[in-house]
PAKOLRO-632547 format. One record per residue (C-alpha): residue number from 1; residue in three letters; x, y, z. Coordinates in steps of 0.05 Angstrom, whole numbers, plus 32768, in hexadecimal, padded with zeros to 4 digits. Layout:
<sites>
sekol, zafi, c1, c2, c3
NUM, Ala, X, Y, Z
...
</sites>
This chain:
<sites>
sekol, zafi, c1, c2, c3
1, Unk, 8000, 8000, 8000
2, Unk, 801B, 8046, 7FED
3, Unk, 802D, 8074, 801E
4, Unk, 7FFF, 80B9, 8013
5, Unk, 8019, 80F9, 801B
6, Unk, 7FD2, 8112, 8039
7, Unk, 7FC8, 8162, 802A
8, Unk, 7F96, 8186, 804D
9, Unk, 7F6B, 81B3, 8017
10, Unk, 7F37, 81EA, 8035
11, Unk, 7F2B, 8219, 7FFE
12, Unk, 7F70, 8233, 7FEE
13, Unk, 7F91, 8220, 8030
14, Unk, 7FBF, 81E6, 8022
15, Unk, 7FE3, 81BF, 805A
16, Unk, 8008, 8187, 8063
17, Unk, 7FFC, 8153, 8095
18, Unk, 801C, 810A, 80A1
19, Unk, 8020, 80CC, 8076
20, Unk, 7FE3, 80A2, 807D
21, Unk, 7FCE, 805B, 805E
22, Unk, 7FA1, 8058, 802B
23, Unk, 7F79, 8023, 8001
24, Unk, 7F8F, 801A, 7FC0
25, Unk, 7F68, 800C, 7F82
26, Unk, 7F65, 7FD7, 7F58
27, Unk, 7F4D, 7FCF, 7F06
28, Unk, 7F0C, 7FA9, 7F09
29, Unk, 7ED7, 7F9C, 7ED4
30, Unk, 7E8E, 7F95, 7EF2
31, Unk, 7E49, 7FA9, 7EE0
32, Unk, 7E1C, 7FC5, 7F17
33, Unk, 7DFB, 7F9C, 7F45
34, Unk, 7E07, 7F5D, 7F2F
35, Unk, 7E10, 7F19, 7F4D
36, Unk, 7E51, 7F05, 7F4B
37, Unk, 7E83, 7EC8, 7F5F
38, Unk, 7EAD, 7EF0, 7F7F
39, Unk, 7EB2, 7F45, 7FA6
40, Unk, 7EBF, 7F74, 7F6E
41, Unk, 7F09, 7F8A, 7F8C
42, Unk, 7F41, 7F5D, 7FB2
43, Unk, 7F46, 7F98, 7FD8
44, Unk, 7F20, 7F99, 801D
45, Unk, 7F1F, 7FCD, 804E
46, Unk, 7EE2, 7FBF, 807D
47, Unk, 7EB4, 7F82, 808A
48, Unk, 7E6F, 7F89, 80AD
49, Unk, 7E41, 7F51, 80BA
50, Unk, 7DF1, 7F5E, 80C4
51, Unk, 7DDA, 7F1C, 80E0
52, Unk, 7DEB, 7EE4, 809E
53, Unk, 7DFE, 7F1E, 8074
54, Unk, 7E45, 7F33, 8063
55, Unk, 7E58, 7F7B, 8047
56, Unk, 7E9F, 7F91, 802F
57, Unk, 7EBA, 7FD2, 8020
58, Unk, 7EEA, 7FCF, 7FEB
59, Unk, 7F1C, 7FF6, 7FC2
60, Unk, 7EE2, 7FEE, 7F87
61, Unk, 7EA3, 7FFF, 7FB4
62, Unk, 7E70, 7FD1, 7FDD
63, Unk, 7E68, 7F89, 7FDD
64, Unk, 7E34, 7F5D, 8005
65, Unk, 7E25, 7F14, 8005
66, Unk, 7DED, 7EED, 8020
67, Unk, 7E09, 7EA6, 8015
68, Unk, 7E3D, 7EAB, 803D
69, Unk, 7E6F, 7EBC, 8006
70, Unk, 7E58, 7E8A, 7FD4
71, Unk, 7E39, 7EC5, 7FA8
72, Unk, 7E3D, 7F13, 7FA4
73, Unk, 7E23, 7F4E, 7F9B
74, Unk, 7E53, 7F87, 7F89
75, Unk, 7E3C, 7FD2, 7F82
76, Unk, 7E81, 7FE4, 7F59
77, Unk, 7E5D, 8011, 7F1E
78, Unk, 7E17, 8013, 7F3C
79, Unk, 7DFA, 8055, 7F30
80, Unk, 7DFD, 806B, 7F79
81, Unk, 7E3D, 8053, 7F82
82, Unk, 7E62, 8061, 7F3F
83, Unk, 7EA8, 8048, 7F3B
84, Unk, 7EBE, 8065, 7F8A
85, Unk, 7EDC, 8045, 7FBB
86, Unk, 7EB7, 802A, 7FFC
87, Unk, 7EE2, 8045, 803F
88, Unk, 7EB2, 8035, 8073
89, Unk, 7E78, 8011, 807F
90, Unk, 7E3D, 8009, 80B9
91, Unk, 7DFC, 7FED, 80D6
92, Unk, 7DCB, 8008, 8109
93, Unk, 7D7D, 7FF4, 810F
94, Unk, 7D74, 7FD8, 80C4
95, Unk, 7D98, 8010, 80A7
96, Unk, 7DDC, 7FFA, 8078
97, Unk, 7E11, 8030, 8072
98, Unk, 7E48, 8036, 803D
99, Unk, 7E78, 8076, 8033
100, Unk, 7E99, 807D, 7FF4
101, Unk, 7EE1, 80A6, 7FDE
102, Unk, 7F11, 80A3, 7FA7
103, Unk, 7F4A, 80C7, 7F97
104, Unk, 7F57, 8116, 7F79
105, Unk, 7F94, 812B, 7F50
106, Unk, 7F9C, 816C, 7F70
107, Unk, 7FD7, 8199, 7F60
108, Unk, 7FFF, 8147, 7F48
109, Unk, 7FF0, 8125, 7F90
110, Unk, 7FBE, 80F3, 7F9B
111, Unk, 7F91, 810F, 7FCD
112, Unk, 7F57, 80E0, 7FEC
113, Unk, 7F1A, 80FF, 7FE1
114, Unk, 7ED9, 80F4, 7FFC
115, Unk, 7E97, 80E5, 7FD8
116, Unk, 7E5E, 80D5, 8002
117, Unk, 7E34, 80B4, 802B
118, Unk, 7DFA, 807B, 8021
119, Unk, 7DD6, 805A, 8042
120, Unk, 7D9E, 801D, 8034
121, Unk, 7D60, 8007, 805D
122, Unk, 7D54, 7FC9, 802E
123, Unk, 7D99, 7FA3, 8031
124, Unk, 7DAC, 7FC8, 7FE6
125, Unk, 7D75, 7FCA, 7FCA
126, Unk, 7D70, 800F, 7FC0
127, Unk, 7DA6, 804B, 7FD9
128, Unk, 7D9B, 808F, 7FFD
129, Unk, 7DDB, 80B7, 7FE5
130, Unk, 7DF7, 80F3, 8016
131, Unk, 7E2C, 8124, 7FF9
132, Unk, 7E6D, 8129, 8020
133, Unk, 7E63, 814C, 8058
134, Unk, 7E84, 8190, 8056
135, Unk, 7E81, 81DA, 8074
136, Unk, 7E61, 8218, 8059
137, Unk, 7EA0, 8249, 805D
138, Unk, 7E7A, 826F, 8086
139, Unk, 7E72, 822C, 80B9
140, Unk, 7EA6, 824F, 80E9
141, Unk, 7E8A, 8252, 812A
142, Unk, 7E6E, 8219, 815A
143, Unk, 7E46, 822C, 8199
144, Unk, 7E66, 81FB, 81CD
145, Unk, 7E3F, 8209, 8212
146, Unk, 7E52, 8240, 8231
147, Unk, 7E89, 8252, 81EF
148, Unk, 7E88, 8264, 81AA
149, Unk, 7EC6, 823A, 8187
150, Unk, 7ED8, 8252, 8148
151, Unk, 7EE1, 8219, 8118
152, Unk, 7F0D, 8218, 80D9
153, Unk, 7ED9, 8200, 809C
154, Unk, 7EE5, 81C2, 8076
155, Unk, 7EB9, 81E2, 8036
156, Unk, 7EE0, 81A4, 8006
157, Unk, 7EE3, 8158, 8007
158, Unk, 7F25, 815B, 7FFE
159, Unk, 7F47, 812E, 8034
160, Unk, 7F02, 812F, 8056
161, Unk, 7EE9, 80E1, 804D
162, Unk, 7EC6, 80BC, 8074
163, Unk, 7EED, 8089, 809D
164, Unk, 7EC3, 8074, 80D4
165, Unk, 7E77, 8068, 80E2
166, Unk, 7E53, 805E, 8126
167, Unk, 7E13, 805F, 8143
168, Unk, 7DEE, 8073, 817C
169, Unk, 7DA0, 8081, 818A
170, Unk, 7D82, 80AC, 8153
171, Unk, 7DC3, 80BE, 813F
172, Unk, 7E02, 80B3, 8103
173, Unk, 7E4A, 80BD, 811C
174, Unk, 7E80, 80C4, 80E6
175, Unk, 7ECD, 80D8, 80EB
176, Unk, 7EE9, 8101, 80AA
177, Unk, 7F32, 8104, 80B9
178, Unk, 7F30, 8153, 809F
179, Unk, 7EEC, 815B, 80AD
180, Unk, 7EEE, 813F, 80F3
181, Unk, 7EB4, 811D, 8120
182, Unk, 7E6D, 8133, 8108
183, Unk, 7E2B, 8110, 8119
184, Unk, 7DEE, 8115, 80F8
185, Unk, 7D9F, 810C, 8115
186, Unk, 7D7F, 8112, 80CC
187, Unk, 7D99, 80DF, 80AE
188, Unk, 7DCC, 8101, 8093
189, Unk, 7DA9, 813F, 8073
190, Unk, 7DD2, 8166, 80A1
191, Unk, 7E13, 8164, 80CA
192, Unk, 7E28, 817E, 8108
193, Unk, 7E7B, 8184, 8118
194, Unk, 7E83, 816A, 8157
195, Unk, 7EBC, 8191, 8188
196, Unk, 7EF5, 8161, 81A2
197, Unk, 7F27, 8181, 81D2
198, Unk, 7F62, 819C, 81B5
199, Unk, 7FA4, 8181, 81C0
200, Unk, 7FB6, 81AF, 81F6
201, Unk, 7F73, 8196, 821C
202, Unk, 7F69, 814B, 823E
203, Unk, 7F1D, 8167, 8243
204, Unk, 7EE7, 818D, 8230
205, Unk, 7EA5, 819B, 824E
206, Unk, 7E72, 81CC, 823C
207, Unk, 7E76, 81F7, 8281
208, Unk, 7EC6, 81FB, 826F
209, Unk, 7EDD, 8242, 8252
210, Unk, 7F08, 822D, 8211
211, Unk, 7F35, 8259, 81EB
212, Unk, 7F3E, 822C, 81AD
213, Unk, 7F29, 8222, 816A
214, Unk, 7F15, 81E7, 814F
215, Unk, 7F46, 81D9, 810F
216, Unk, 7F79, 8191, 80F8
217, Unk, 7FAA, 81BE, 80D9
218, Unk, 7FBE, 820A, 80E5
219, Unk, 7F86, 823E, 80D0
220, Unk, 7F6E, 8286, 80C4
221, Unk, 7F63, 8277, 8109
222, Unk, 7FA6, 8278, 812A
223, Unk, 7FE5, 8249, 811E
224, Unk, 7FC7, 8219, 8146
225, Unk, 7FC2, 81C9, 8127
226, Unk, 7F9C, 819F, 8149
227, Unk, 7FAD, 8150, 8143
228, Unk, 7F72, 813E, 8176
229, Unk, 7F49, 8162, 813C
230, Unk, 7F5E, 8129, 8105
231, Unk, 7F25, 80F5, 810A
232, Unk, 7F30, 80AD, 80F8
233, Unk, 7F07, 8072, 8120
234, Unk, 7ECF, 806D, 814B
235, Unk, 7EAB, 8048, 8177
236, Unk, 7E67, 804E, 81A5
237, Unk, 7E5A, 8013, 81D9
238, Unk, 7E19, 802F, 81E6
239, Unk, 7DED, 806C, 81DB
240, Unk, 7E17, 8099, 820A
241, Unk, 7E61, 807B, 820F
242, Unk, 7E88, 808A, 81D1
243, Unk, 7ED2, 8088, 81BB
244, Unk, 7EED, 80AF, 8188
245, Unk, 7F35, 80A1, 8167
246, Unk, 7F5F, 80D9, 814D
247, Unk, 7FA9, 80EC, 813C
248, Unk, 7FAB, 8105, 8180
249, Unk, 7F8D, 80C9, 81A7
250, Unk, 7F49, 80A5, 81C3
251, Unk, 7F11, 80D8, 81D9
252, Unk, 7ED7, 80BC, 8207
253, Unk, 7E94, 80D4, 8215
254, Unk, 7E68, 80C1, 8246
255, Unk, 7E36, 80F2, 8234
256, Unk, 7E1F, 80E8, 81EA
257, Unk, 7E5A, 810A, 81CD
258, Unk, 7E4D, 814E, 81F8
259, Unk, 7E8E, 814E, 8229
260, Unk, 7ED2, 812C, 8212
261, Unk, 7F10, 810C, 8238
262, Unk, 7F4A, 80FD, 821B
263, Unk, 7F7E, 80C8, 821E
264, Unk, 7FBC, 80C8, 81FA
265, Unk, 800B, 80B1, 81FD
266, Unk, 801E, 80E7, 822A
267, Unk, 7FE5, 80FB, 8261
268, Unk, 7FE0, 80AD, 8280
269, Unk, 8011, 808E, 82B2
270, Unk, 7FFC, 804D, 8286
271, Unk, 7FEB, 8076, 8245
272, Unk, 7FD9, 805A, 81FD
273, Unk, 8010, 8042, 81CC
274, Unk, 800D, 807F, 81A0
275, Unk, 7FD8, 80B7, 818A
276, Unk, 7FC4, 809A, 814E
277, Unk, 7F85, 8073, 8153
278, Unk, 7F6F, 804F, 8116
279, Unk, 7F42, 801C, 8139
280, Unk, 7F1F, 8016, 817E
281, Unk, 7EEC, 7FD4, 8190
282, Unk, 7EC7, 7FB8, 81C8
283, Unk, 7ED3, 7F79, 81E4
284, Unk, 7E92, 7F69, 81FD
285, Unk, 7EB4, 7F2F, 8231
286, Unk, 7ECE, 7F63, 825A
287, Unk, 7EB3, 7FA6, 8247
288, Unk, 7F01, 7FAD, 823A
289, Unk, 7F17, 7FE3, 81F4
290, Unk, 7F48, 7FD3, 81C7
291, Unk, 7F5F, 8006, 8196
292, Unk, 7F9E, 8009, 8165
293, Unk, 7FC9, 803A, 817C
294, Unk, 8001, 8040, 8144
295, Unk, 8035, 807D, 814F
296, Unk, 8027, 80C3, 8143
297, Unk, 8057, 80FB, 8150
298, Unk, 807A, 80EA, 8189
299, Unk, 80C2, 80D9, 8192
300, Unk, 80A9, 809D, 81C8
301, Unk, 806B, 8087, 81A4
302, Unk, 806D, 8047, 8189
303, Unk, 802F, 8011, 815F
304, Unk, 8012, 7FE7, 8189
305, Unk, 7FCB, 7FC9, 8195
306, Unk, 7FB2, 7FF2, 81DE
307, Unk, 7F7E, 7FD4, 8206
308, Unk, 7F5B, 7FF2, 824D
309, Unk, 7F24, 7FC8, 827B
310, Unk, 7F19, 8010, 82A7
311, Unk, 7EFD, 803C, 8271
312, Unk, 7F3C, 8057, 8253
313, Unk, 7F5F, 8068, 8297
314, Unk, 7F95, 803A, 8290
315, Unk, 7FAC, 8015, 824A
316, Unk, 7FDD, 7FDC, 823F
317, Unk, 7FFD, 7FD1, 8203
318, Unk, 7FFF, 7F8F, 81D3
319, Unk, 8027, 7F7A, 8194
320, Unk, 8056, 7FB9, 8194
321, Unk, 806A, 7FD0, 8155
322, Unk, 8036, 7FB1, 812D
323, Unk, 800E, 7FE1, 8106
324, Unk, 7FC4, 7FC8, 8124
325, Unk, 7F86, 7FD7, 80F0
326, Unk, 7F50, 7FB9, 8108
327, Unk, 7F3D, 7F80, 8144
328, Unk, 7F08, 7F59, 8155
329, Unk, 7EF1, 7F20, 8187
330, Unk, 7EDA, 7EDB, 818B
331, Unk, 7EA7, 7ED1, 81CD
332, Unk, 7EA1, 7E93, 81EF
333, Unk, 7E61, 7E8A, 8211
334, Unk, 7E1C, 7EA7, 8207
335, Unk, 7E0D, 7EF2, 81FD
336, Unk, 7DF6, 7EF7, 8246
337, Unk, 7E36, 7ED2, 8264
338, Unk, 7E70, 7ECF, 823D
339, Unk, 7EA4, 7EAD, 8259
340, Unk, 7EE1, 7EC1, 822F
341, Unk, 7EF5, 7EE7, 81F0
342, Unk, 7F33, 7EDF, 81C1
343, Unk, 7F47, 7F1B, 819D
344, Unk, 7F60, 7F21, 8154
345, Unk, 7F8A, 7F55, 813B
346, Unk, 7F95, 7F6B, 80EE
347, Unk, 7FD8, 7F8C, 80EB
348, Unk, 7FFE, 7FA3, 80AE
349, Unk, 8030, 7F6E, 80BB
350, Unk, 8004, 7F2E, 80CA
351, Unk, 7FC1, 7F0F, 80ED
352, Unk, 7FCA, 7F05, 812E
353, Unk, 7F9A, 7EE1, 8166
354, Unk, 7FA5, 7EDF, 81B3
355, Unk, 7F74, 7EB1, 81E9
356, Unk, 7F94, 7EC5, 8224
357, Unk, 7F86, 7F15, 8224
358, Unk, 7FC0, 7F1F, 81FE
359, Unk, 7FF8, 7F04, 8227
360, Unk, 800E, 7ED7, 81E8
361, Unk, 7FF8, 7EE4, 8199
362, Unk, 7FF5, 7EAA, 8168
363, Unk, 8004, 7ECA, 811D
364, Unk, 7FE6, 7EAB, 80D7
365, Unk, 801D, 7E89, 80B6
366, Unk, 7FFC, 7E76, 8073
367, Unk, 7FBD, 7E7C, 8053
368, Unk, 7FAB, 7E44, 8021
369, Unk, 7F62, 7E37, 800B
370, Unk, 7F54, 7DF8, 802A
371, Unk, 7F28, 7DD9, 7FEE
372, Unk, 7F49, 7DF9, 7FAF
373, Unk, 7F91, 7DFE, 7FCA
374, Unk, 7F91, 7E46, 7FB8
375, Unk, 7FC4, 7E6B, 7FD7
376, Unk, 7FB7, 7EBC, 7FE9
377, Unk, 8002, 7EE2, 7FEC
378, Unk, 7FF7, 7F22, 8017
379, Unk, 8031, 7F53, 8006
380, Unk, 804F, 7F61, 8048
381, Unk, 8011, 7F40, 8065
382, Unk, 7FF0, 7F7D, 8065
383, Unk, 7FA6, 7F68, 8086
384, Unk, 7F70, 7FA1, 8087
385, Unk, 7F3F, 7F87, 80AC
386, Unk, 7F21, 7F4D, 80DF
387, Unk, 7EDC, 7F36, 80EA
388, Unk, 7EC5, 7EFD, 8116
389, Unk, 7E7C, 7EDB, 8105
390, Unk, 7E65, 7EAF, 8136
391, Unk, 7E29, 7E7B, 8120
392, Unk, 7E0F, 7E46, 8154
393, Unk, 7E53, 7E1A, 815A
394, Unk, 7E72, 7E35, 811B
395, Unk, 7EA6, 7E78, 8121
396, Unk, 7EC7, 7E93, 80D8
397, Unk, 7EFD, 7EC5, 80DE
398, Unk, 7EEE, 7EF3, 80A9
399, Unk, 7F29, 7F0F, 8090
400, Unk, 7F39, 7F4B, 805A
401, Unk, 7F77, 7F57, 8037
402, Unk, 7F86, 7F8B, 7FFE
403, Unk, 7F9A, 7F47, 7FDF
404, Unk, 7F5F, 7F1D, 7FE7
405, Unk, 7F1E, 7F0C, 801A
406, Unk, 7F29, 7ED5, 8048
407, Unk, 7EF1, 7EA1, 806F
408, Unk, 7F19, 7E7F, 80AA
409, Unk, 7EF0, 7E44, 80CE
410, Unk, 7F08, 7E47, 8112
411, Unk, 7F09, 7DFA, 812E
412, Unk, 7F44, 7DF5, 8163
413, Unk, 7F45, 7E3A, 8173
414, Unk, 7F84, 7E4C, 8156
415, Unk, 7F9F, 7E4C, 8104
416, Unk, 7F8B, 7E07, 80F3
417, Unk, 7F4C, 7E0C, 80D9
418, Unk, 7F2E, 7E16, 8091
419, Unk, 7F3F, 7E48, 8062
420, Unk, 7F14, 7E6A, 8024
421, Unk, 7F32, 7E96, 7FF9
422, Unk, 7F06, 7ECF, 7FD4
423, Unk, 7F3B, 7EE5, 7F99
424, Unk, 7F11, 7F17, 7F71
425, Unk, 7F25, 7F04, 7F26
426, Unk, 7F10, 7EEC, 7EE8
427, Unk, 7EFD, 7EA2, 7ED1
428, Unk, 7F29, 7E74, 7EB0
429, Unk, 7EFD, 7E50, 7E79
430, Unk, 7F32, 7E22, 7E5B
431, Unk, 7F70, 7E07, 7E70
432, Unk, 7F92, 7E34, 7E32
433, Unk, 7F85, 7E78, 7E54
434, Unk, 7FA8, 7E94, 7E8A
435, Unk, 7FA9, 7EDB, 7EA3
436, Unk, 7FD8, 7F0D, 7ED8
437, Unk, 7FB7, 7F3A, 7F0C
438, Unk, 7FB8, 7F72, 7F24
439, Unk, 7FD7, 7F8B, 7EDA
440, Unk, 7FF0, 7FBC, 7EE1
441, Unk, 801B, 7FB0, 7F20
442, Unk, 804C, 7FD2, 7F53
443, Unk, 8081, 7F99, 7F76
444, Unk, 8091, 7FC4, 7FAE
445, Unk, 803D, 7FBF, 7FC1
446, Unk, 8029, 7F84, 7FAC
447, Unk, 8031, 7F3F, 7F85
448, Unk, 801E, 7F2F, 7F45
449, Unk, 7FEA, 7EEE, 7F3D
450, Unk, 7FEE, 7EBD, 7F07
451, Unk, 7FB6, 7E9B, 7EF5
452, Unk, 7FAB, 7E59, 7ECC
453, Unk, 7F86, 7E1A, 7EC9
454, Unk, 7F99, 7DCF, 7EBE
455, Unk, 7F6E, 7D98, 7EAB
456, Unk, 7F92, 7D62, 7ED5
457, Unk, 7FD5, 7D50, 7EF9
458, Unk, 8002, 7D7B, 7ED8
459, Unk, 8053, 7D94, 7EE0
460, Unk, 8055, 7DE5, 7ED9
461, Unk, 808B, 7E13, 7ED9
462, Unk, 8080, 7E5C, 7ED5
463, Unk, 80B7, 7E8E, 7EB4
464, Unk, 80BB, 7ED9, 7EB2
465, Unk, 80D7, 7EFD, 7E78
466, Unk, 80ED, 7F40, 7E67
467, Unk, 80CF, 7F6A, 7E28
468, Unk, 811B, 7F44, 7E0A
469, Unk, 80FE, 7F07, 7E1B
470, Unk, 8135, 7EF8, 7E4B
471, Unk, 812A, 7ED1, 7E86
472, Unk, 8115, 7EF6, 7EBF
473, Unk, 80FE, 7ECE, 7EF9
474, Unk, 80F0, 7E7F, 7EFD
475, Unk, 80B0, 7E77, 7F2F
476, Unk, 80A9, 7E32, 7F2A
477, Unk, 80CA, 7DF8, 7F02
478, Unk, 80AB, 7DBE, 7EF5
479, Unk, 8079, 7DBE, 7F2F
480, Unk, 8044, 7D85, 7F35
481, Unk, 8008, 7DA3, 7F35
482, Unk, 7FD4, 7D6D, 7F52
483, Unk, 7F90, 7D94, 7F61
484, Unk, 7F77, 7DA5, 7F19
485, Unk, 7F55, 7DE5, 7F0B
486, Unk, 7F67, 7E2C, 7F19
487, Unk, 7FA6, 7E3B, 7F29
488, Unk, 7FCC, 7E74, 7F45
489, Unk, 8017, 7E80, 7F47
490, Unk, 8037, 7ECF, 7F62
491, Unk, 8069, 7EFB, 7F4B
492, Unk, 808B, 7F27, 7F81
493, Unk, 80A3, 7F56, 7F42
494, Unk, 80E5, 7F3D, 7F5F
495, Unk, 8120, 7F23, 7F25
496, Unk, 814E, 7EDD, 7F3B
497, Unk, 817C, 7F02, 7F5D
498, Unk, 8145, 7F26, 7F8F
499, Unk, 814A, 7F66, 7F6E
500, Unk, 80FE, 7F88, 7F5E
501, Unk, 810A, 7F90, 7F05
502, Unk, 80F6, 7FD7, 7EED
503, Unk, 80BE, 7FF7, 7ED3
504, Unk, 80AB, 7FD0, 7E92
505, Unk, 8086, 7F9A, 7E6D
506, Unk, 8093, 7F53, 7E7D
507, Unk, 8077, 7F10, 7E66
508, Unk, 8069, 7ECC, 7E86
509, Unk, 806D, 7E80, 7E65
510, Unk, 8044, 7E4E, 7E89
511, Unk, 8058, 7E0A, 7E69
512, Unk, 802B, 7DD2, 7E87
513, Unk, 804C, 7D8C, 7E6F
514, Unk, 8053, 7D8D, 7E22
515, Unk, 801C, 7DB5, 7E1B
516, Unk, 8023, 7DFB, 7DEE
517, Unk, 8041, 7E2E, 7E23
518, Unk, 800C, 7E6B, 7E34
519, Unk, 8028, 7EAF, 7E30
520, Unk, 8010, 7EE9, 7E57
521, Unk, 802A, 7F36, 7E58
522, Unk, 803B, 7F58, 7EA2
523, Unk, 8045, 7F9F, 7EAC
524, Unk, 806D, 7FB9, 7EE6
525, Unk, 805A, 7FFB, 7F05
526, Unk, 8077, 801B, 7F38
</sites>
């Protein structure tokens, strides 16, 4: 995944702020609304289940399934959804949410932009669509209690997408990075920017006197830049407790999002990993929150997965150093008396799963379909996001990738269940085509997939050439390839002697026995 510069665009103010991971998209041909075999991107960001049905956001939109994964329904090119990007998704009293982005060439950066809101109270059928939410330039003042904060206007959607969605009674929470945390009680006709404290402030409270303004970068305002301002996760245990993750730390109301405390890296004898807050979840087992804390701007920060069982007064730290995007839980136990809960992490450098509280992690080693033998490569194991779906005596891990959707059956309670891979990608009707994806592709991201199909017990060996026709890379020589039908062999960009090969056209040669070699073209990308 690329590394963003992120620049901050309200009207002509331009700032910049930090690097920040983004999802990257993929070429994909689809119509709209159309059952499919398989999601419409390899790319998955988010995974929500509402009761049997699973939703994805993905690098090309929505997807949803009501078999469990055997079918799907993908939204890439509907007419409410167009060809945008899906980078958060939610569910609250029969109402589906999806917000959308893409990205802006502004000034030659990539800047993420985003594009909406919408929201479904038929499971798809039909869409509501809400505009980005942004600020009238003359949106600059915000009566807090007894104070009148002057707030810098986010009037573009320009690095103001929707990252988060939450919930409470009669009410839509969303985080905007630029545009901050804003709730809505119309259904999102209209928006209301809700006041964090600043970073100078562990609290707020109407009945305070504040002297600040409410801004992420450096304003008309003053020179102030507010990290605590930069909205990224959120979560709301019930109608009046909610946490709020920003580039300056975890916020908590008790109050319905009225008065704020804040918790960060340097106002806690036993303080958070770092500011940086792209996640925070409930484990239900012990009203415990976990949140990933990844490193922000200071010097003694450090990633880590942060966890607190007294509310956020005191946080201990897990798996330090891993960048943490998303966690989940696994109850034992009925709903009214669970007895135990293991927690799974999604980190940018593996899967990790822990049953004792995590004291000790147990890491995926290697995915491999169980039934097809298909094998899913994550470049630098870089895992997006974890979802745990318990039925009766059956728990699936769900896993997302920006290489791939995984179903893991959980039967011993550690890696050695089942695995089902979801590779989004086109069908093989004969064993005499054969095709590369993604194609275009950048080695220092992501692997190249090879894809062919064999009739019966074959030997296969794979070759890269150069646009010379000289031999670039041998992936396989004379492999015996037992389980007929697709196959799928991956190119790390990377020539014999470990060195990525430039920018360029390449070919492949699949020779399976005697038969006439296959041929297939590969363009490098970086």
């Amino acid at each position: 995944m690329k590394r963003l510069l992120i620049v901050l665009f309200f009207g002509s103010l331009t700032i910049n702020l930090f690097s920040q991971n983004l999802p990257k998209s993929f070429s994909f041909t689809s119509d709209s609304e159309t059952i499919n075999d398989f999601p419409a991107s390899n790319s998955i960001e988010r995974i929500l289940f509402v009761e049997d049905t699973i939703w994805i956001a993905t690098s090309k939109g929505l997807s949803k399934s009501t078999d469990y994964g055997n079918t799907w329904i993908n939204f890439y090119r509907h007419k409410d959804f167009g060809e945008d990007g899906v980078s958060a998704i939610g569910y609250y009293n029969g109402t589906v949410w999806a917000a959308t982005w893409k990205m802006d060439n502004i000034a030659g950066s990539s800047v993420p932009t985003g594009t909406g809101l919408h929201y479904s109270t038929d499971f798809g059928k039909t869409w509501n669509n809400i505009k980005q939410p942004v600020d009238d330039p003359s949106d600059s003042i915000i009566t807090y209690g007894i104070n009148k904060i002057r707030a810098l206007p986010v009037t573009v959607p320009q690095q103001n997408f929707v990252y988060d969605i939450a919930f409470t009674k009669n009410t839509i929470w969303i985080v905007c990075f630029a545009g901050g945390l804003r709730k809505s009680t119309d259904m999102g006709k209209t928006w209301q920017r809700v006041v964090l404290p600043p970073d100078n402030l562990d609290s707020i409270k109407p009945t305070d006197t504040l002297k600040f303004s409410l801004q992420p970068v450096a304003g008309k305002f003053g020179k102030e830049s507010y990290l605590n301002h930069r909205a990224f996760s959120l979560l709301t245990v019930d109608d009046t407790t909610i946490y709020v993750g920003t580039a300056g730390g975890i916020n908590k109301s008790t109050d319905g999002g009225i008065s704020w405390i804040k918790f960060n890296h340097t106002n806690q004898e036993q303080p958070i990993s770092g500011n940086f807050i792209l996640s925070i979840q409930h484990n239900k087992f012990d009203n415990s929150i976990w949140a990933a804390t990844w490193k922000a701007e200071g010097l003694d920060e450090y990633y880590a997965l942060s966890s607190s069982n007294d509310g956020g007064k005191t946080w201990k730290t897990f798996l330090t150093n891993e960048k943490i995007l998303d966690i989940d839980f696994k109850y034992y136990g009925d709903a009214n008396n669970y007895t135990h809960a293991d927690i799974f992490a999604a980190t940018e450098n593996g899967l990790f799963r822990s049953n004792n509280s995590g004291k000790s992690w147990l890491a995926v080693q290697e995915i491999i379909d169980s039934k097809t033998g298909l094998p899913i490569n994550i470049k630098n194991q870089r895992y997006r996001a974890v979802k745990v779906k318990q039925k009766e005596s059956v728990t699936d891990i769900w896993i997302g990738t920006l290489d791939g959707l995984v179903k893991f059956t959980d039967i011993n309670n550690n890696w050695d269940g089942e695995w089902k891979v979801f590779l989004s990608s086109k069908k093989l009707n004969t064993s005499n085509d054969s095709y590369a994806f993604p194609n275009p592709f950048s080695p220092d991201e992501e692997v190249v997939r090879i894809k062919y199909k064999i009739e019966k017990s074959a030997n296969v060996t794979i070759r890269i050439f150069d646009f010379g026709m000289n031999l670039v890379r041998t992936l396989i020589q004379n492999v015996n390839k037992t389980l007929k039908g697709e196959q799928i062999e991956f190119w790390d960009g990377k020539d014999e002697n470990g060195k990525i090969v430039p920018n360029g056209v390449y070919f492949y040669r699949i020779d399976i026995d005697s038969n006439e070699p296959l041929f297939g073209k590969i363009i490098v990308l970086m």
